[in-house]
N, C-alpha and C positions, 0 to 999 in steps of 0.2 A: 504494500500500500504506500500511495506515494507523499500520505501528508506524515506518518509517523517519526520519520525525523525530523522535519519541520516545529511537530509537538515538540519531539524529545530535546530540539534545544527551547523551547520555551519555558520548559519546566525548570532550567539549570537557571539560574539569578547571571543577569549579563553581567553584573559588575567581577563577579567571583572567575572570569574569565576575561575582564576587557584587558588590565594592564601584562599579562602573559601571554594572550591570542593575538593580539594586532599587529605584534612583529612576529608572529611565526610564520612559515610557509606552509603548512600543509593545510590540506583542504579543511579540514575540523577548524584549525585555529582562524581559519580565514570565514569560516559562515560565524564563529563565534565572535569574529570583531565585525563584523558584517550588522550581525544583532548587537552589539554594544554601541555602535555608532544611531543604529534606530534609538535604542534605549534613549540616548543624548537628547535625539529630534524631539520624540515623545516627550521627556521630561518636558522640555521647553515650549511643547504643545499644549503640556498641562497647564505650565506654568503663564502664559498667554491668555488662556482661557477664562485661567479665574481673576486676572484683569481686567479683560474686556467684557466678558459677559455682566458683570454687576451696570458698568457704563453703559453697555447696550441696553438691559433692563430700565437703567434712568430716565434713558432718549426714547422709552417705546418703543426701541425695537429690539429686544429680549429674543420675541418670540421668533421675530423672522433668523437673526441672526443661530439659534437653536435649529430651527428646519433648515435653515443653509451646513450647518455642522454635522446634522444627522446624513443627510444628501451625502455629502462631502463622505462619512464612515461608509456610507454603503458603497460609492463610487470608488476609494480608495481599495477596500475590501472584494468588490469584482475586478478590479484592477491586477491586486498583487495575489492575486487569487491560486496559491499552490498545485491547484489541479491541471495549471496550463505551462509547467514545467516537464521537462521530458524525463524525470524518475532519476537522474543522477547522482552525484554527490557533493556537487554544488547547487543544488534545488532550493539549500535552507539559505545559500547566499545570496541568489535572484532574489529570494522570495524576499528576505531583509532589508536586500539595498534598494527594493522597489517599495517596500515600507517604510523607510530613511528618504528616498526620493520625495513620495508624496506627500509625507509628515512634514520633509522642510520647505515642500512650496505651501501648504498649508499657511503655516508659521509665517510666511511671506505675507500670505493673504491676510491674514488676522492681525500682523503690525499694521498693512496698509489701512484692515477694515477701522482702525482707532481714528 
């Protein structure tokens, strides 16, 4: 099955692998800095969100900005979608650096949306 190591690194904490995986060369240490560089985006997704959304709640548009984020999880989510990788063992690294992609143009969108 082609999502199970895709799981199997998400169950492993990216930090407990980013500062050992990112200079390594083999394919493991490379999907694992792969997801510690998403980890990064994501944080700062989080960390974006609970700045703006309060603001956009003040301005009345709470709501829109909310159905714009929801849009955005589903779109990113058929996007990086693991079932349209060819079963390899670089699969968990498409799959994260298209996770790391989408999350940092997000991030873009949401400093500009302020």
């Amino acid at each position: 099955m082609k999502i199970i190591p895709i799981l199997a690194l998400a169950l492993i904490p990216a930090s407990s692998f980013a500062q050992s995986h990112c200079g390594g060369q083999t394919q493991l240490a490379i999907n694992f800095c792969a997801k510690e560089k998403w980890a990064i985006a994501d944080s700062e997704l989080n960390r974006l969100w609970k700045d703006i959304k309060p603001a956009a709640d003040a301005r009345g548009e709470g709501q829109a900005l909310l159905d714009e984020q929801r849009a955005w999880l589903r779109n990113r989510d058929a996007t990086c979608d693991p079932e349209l990788t060819a079963g390899g063992s670089a699969d968990a690294m498409f799959y994260w650096a298209c996770m790391e992609e989408q999350t940092l143009e997000r991030n873009r969108d949401l400093t500009d949306w302020r």
